[in-house]
mmCIF file of the N, C-alpha and C atoms, coordinates in Angstrom:
data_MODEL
# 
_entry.id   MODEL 
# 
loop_
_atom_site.group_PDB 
_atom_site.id 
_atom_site.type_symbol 
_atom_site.label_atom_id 
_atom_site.label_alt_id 
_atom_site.label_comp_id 
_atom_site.label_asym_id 
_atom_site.label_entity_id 
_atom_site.label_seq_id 
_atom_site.pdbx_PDB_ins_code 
_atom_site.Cartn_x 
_atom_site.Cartn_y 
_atom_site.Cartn_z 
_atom_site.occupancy 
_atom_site.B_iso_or_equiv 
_atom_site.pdbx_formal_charge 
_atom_site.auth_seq_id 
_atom_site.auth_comp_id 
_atom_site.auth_asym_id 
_atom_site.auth_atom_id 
_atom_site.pdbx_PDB_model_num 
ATOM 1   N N  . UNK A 1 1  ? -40.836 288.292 144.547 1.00 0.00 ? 1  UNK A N  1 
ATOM 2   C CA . UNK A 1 1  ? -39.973 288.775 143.489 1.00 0.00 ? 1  UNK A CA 1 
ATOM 3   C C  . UNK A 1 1  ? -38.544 288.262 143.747 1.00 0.00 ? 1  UNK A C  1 
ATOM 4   N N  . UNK A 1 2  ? -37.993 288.039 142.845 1.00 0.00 ? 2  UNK A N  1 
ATOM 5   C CA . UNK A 1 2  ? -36.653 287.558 142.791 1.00 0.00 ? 2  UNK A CA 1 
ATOM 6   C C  . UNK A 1 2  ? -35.585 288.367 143.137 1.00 0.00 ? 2  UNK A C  1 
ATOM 7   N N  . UNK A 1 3  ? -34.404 287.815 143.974 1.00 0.00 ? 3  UNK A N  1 
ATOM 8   C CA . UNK A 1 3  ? -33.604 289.419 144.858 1.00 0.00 ? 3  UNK A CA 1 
ATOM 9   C C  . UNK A 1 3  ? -32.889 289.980 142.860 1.00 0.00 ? 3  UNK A C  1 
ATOM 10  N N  . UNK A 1 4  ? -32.918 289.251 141.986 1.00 0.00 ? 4  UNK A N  1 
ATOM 11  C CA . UNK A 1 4  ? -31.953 289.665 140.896 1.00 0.00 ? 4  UNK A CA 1 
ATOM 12  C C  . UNK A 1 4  ? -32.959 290.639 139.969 1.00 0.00 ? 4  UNK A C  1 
ATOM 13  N N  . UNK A 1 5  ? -34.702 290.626 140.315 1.00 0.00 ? 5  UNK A N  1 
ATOM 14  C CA . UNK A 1 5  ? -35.407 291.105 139.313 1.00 0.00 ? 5  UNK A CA 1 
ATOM 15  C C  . UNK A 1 5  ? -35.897 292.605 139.682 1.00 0.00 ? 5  UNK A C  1 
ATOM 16  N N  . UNK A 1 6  ? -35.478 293.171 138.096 1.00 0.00 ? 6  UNK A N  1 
ATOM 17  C CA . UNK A 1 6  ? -35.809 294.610 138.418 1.00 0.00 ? 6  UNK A CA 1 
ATOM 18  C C  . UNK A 1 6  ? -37.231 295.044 138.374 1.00 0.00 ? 6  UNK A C  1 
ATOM 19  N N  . UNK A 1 7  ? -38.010 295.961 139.147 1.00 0.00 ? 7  UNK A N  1 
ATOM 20  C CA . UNK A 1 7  ? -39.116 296.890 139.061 1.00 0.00 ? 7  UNK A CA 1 
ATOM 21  C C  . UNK A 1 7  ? -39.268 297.180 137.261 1.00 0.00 ? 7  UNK A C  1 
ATOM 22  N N  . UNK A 1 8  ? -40.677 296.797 136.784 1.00 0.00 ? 8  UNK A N  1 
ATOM 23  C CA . UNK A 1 8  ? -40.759 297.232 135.373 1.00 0.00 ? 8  UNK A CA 1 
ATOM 24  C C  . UNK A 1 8  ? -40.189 299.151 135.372 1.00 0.00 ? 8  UNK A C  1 
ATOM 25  N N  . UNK A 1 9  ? -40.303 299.527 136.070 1.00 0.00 ? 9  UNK A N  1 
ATOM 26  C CA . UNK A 1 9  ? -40.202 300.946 136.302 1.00 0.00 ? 9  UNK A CA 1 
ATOM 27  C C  . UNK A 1 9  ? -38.619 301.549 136.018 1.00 0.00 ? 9  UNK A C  1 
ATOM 28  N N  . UNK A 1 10 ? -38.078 300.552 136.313 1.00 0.00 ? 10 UNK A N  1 
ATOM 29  C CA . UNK A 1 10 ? -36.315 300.544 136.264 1.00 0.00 ? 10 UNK A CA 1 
ATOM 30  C C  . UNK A 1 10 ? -35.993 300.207 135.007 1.00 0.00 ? 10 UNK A C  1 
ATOM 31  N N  . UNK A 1 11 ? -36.454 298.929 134.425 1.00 0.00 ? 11 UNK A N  1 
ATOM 32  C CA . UNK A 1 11 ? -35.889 298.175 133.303 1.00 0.00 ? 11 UNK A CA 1 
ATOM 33  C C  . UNK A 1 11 ? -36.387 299.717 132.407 1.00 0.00 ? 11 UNK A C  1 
ATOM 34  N N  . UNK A 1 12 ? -37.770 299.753 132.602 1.00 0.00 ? 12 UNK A N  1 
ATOM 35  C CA . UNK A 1 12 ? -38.019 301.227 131.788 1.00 0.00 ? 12 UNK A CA 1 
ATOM 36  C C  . UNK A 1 12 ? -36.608 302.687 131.854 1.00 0.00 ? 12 UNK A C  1 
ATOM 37  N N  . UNK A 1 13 ? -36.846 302.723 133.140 1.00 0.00 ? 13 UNK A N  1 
ATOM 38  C CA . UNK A 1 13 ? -35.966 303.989 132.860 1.00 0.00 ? 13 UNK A CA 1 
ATOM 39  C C  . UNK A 1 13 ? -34.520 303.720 132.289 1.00 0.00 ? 13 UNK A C  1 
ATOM 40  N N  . UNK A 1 14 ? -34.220 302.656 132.517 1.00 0.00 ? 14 UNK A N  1 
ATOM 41  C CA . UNK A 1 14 ? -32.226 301.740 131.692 1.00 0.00 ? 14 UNK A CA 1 
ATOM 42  C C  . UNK A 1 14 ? -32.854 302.181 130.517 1.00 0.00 ? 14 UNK A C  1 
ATOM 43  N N  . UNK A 1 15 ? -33.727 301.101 129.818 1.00 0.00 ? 15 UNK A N  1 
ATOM 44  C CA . UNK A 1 15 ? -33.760 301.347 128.196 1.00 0.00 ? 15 UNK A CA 1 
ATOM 45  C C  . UNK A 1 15 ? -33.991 303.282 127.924 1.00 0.00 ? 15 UNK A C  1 
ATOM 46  N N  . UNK A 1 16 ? -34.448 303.718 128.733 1.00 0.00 ? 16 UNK A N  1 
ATOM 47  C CA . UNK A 1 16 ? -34.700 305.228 127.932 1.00 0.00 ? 16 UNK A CA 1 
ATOM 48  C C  . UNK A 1 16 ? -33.016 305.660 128.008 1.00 0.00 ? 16 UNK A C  1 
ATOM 49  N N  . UNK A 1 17 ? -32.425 305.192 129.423 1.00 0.00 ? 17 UNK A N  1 
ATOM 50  C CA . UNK A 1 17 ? -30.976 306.084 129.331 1.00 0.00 ? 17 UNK A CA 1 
ATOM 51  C C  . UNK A 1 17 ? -30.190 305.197 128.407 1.00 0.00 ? 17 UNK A C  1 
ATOM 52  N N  . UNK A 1 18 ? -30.636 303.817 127.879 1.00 0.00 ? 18 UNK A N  1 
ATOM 53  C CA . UNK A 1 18 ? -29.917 303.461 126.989 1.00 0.00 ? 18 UNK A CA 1 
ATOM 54  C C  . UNK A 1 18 ? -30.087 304.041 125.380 1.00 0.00 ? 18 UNK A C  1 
ATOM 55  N N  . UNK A 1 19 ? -31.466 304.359 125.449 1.00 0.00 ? 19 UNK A N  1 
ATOM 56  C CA . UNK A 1 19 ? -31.516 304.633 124.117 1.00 0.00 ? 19 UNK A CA 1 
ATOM 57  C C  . UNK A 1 19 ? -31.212 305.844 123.861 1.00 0.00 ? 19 UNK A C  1 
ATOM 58  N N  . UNK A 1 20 ? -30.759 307.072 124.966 1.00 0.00 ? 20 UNK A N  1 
ATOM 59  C CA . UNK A 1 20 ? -29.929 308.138 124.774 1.00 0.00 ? 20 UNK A CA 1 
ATOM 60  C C  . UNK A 1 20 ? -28.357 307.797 124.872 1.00 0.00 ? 20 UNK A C  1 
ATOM 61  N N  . UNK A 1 21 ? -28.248 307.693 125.356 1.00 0.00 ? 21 UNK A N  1 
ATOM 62  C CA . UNK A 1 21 ? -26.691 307.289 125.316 1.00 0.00 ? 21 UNK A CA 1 
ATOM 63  C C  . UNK A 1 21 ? -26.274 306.722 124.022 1.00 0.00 ? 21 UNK A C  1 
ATOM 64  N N  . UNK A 1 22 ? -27.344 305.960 123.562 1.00 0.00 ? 22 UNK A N  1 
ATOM 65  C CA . UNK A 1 22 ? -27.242 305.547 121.923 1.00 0.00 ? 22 UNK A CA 1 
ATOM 66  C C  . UNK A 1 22 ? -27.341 306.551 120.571 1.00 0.00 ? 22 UNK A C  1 
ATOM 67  N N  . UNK A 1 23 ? -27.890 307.567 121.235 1.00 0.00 ? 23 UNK A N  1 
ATOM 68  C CA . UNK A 1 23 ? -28.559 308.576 120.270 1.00 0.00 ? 23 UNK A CA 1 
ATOM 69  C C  . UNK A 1 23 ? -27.227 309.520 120.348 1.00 0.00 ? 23 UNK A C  1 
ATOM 70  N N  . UNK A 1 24 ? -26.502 310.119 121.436 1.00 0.00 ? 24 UNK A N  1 
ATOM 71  C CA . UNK A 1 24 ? -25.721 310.650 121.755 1.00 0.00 ? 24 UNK A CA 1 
ATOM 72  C C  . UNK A 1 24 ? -24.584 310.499 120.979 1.00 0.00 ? 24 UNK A C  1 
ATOM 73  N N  . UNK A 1 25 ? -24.324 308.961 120.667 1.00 0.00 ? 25 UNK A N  1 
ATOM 74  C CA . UNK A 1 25 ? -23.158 308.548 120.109 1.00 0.00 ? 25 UNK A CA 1 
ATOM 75  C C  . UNK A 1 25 ? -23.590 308.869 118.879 1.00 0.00 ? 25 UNK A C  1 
ATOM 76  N N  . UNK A 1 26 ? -24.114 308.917 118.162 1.00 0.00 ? 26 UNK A N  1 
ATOM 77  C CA . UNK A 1 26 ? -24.642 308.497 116.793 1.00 0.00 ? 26 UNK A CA 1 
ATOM 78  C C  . UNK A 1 26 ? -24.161 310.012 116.713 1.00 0.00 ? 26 UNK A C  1 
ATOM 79  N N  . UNK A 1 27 ? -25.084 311.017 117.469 1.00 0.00 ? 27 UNK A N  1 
ATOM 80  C CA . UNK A 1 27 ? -24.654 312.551 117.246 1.00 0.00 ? 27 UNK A CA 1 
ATOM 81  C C  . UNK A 1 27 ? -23.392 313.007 117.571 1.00 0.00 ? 27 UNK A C  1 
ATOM 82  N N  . UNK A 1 28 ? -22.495 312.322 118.272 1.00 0.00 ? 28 UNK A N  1 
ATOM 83  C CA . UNK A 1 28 ? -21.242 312.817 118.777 1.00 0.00 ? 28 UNK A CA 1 
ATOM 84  C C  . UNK A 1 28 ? -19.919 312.130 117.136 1.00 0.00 ? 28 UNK A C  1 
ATOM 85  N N  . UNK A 1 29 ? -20.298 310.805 116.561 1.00 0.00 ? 29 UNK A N  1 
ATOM 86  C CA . UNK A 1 29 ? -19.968 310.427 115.165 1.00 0.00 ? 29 UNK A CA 1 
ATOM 87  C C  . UNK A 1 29 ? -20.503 311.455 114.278 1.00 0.00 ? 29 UNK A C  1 
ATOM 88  N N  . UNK A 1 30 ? -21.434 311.820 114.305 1.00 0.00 ? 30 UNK A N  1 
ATOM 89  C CA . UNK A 1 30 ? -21.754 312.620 113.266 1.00 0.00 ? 30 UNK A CA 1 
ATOM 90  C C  . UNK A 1 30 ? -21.170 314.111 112.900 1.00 0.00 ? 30 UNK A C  1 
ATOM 91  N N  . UNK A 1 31 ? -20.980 314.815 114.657 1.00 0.00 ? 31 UNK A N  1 
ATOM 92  C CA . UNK A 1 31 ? -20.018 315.569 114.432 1.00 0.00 ? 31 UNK A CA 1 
ATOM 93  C C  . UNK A 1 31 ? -18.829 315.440 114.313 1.00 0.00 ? 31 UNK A C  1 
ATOM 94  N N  . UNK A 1 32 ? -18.304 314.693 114.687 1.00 0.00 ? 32 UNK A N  1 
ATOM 95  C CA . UNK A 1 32 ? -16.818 314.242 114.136 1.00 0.00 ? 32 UNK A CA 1 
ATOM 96  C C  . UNK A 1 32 ? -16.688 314.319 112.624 1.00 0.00 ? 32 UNK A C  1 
ATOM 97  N N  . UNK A 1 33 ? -17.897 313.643 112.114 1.00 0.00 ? 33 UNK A N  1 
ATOM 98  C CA . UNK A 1 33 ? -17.576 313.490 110.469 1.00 0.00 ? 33 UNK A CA 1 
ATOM 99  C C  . UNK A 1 33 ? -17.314 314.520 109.791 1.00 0.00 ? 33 UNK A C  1 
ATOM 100 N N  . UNK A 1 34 ? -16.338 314.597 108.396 1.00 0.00 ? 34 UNK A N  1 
ATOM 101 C CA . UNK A 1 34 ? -16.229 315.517 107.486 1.00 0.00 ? 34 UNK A CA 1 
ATOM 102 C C  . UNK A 1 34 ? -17.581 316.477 106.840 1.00 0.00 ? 34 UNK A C  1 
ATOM 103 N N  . UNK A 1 35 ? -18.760 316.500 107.292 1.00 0.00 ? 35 UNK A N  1 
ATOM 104 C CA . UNK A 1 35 ? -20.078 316.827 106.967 1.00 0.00 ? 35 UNK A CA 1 
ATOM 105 C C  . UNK A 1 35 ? -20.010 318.141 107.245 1.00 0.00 ? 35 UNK A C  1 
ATOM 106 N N  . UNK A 1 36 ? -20.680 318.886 106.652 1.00 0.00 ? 36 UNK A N  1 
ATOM 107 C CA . UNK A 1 36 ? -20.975 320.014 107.237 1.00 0.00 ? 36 UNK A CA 1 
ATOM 108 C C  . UNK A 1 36 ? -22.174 319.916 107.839 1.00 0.00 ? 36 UNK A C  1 
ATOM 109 N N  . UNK A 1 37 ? -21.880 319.984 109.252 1.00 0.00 ? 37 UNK A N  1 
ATOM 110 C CA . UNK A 1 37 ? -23.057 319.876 110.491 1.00 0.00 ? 37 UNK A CA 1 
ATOM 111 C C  . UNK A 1 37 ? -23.140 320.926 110.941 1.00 0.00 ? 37 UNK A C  1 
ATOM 112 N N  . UNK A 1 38 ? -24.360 321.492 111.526 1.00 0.00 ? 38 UNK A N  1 
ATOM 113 C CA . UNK A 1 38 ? -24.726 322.342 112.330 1.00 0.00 ? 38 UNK A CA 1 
ATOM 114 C C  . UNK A 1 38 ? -24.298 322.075 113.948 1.00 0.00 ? 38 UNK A C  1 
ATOM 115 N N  . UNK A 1 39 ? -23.221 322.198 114.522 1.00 0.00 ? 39 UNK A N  1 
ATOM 116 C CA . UNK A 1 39 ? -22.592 321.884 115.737 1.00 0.00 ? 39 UNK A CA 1 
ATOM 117 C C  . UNK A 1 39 ? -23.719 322.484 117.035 1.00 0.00 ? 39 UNK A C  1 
ATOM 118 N N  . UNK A 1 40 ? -24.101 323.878 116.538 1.00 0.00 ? 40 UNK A N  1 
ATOM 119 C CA . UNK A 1 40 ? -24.487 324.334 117.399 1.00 0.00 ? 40 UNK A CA 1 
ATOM 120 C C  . UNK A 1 40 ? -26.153 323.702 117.586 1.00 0.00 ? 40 UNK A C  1 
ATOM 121 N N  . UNK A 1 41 ? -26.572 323.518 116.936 1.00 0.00 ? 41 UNK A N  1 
ATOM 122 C CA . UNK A 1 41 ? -27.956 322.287 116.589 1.00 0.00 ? 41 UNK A CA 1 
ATOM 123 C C  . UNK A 1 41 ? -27.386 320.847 117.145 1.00 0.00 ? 41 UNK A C  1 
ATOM 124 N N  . UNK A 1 42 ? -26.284 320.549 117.098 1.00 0.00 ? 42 UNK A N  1 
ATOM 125 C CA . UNK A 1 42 ? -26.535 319.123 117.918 1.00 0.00 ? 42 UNK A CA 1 
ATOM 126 C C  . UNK A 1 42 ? -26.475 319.092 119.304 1.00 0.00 ? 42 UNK A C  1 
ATOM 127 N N  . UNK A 1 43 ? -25.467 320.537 119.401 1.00 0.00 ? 43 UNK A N  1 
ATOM 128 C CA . UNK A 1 43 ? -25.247 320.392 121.014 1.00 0.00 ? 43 UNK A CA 1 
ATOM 129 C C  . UNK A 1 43 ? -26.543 320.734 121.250 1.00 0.00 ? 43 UNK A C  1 
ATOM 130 N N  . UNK A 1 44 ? -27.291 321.019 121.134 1.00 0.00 ? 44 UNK A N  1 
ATOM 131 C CA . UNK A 1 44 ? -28.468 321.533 121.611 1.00 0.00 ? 44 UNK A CA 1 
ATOM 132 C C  . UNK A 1 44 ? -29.849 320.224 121.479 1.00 0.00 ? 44 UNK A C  1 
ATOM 133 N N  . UNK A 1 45 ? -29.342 319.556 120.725 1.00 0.00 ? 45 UNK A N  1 
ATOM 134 C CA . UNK A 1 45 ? -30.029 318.066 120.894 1.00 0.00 ? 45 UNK A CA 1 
ATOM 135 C C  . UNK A 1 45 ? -29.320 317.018 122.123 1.00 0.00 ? 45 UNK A C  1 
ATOM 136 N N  . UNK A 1 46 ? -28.142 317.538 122.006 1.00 0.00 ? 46 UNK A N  1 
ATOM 137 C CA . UNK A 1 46 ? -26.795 316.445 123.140 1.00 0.00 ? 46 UNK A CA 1 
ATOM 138 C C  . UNK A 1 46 ? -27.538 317.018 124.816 1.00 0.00 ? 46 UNK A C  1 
ATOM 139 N N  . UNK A 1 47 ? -27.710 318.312 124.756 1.00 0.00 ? 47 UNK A N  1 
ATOM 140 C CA . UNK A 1 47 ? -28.129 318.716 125.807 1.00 0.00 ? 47 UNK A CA 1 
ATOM 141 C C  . UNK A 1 47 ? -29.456 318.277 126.265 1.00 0.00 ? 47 UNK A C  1 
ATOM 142 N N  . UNK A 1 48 ? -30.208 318.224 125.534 1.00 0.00 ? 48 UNK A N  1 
ATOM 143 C CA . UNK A 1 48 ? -32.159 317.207 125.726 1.00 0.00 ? 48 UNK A CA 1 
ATOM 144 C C  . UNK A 1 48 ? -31.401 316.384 125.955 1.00 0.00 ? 48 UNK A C  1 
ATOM 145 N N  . UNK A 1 49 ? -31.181 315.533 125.369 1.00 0.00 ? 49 UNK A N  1 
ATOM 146 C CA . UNK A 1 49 ? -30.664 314.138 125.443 1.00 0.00 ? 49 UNK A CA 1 
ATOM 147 C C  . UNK A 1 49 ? -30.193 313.809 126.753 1.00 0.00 ? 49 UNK A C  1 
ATOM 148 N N  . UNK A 1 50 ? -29.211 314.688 127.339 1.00 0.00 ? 50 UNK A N  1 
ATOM 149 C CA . UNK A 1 50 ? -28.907 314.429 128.906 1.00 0.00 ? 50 UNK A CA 1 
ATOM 150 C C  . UNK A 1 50 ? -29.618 314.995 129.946 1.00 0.00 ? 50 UNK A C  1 
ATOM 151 N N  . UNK A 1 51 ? -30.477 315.983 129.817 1.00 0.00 ? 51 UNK A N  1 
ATOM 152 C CA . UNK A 1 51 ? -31.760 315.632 130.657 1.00 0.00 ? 51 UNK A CA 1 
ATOM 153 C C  . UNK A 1 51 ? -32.942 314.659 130.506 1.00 0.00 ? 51 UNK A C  1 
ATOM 154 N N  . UNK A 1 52 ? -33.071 314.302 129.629 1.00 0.00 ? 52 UNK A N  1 
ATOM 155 C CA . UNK A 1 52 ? -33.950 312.917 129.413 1.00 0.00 ? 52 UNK A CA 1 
ATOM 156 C C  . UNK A 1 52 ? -33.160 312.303 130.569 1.00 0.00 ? 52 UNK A C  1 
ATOM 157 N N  . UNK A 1 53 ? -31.987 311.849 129.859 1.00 0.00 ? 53 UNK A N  1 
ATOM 158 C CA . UNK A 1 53 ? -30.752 310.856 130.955 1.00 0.00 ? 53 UNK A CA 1 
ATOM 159 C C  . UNK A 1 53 ? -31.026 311.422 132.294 1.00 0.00 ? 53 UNK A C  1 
ATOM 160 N N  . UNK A 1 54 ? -30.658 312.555 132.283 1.00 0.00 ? 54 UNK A N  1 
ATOM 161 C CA . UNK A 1 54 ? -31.135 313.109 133.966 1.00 0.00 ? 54 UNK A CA 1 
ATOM 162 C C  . UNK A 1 54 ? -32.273 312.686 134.666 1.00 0.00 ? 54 UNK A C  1 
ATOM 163 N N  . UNK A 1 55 ? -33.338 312.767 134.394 1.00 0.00 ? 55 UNK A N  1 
ATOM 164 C CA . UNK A 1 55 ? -34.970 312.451 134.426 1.00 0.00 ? 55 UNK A CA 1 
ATOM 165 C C  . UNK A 1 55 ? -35.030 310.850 134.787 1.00 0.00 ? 55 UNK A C  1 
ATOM 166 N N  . UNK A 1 56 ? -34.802 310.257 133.781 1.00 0.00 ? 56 UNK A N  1 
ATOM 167 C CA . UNK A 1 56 ? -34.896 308.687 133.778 1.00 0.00 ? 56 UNK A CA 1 
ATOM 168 C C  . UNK A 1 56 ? -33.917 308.217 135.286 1.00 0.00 ? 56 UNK A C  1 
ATOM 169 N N  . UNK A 1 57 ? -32.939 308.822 135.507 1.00 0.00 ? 57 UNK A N  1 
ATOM 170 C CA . UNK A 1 57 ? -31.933 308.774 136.688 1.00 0.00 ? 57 UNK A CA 1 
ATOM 171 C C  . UNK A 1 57 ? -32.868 309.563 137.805 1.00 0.00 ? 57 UNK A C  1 
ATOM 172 N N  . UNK A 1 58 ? -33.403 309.705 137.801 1.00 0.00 ? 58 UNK A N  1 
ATOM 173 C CA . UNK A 1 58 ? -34.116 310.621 138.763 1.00 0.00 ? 58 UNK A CA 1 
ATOM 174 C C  . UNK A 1 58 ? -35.199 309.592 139.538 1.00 0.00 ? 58 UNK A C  1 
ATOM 175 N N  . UNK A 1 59 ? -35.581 309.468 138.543 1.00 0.00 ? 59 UNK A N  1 
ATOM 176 C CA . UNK A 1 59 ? -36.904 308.279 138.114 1.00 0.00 ? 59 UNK A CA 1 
ATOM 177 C C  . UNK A 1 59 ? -36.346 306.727 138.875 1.00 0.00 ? 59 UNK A C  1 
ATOM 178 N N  . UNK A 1 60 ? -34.875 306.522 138.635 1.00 0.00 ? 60 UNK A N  1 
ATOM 179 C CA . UNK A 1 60 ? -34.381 305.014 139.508 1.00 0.00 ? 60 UNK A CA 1 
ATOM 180 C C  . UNK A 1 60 ? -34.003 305.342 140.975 1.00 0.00 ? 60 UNK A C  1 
ATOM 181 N N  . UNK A 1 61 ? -33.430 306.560 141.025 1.00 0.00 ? 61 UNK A N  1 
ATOM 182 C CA . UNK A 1 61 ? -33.674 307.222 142.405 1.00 0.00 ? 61 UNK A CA 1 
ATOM 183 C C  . UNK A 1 61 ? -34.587 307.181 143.391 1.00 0.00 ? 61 UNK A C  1 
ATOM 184 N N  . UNK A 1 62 ? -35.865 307.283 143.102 1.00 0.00 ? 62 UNK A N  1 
ATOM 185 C CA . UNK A 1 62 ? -36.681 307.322 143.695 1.00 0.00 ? 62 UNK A CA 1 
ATOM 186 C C  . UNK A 1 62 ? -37.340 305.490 143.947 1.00 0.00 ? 62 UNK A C  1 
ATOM 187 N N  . UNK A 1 63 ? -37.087 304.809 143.552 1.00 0.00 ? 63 UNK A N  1 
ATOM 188 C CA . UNK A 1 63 ? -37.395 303.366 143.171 1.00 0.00 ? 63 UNK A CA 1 
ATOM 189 C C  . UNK A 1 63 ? -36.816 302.833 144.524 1.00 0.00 ? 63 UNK A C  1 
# 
């Protein structure tokens, strides 16, 4: 293996914390917006969202 190439196991867990961190933003714009949002419903999605992130970090930890 190449010293620069990651474990499929890693590249996996990046894209999941990437695709929260992506999701996060989208919900953190959304509350910002003039909308009437349910704040207390997103934080409560923002919060999954960073244990996923937690998990997947857990997951390169052990690697």
């Amino acid at each position: 293996m190449d010293e620069y190439t990651l474990p499929q196991e890693a590249l996996d867990s990046l894209d999941e914390i990437d695709r929260s961190l992506h999701q996060m933003l989208m919900l953190a714009e959304l509350s910002a917006s003039d909308g009437d949002m349910n704040r207390a419903n997103l934080q409560t999605v923002l919060e999954y969202l960073q244990r996923k992130i937690d998990r997947a970090a857990d997951r390169l930890d052990e690697l």
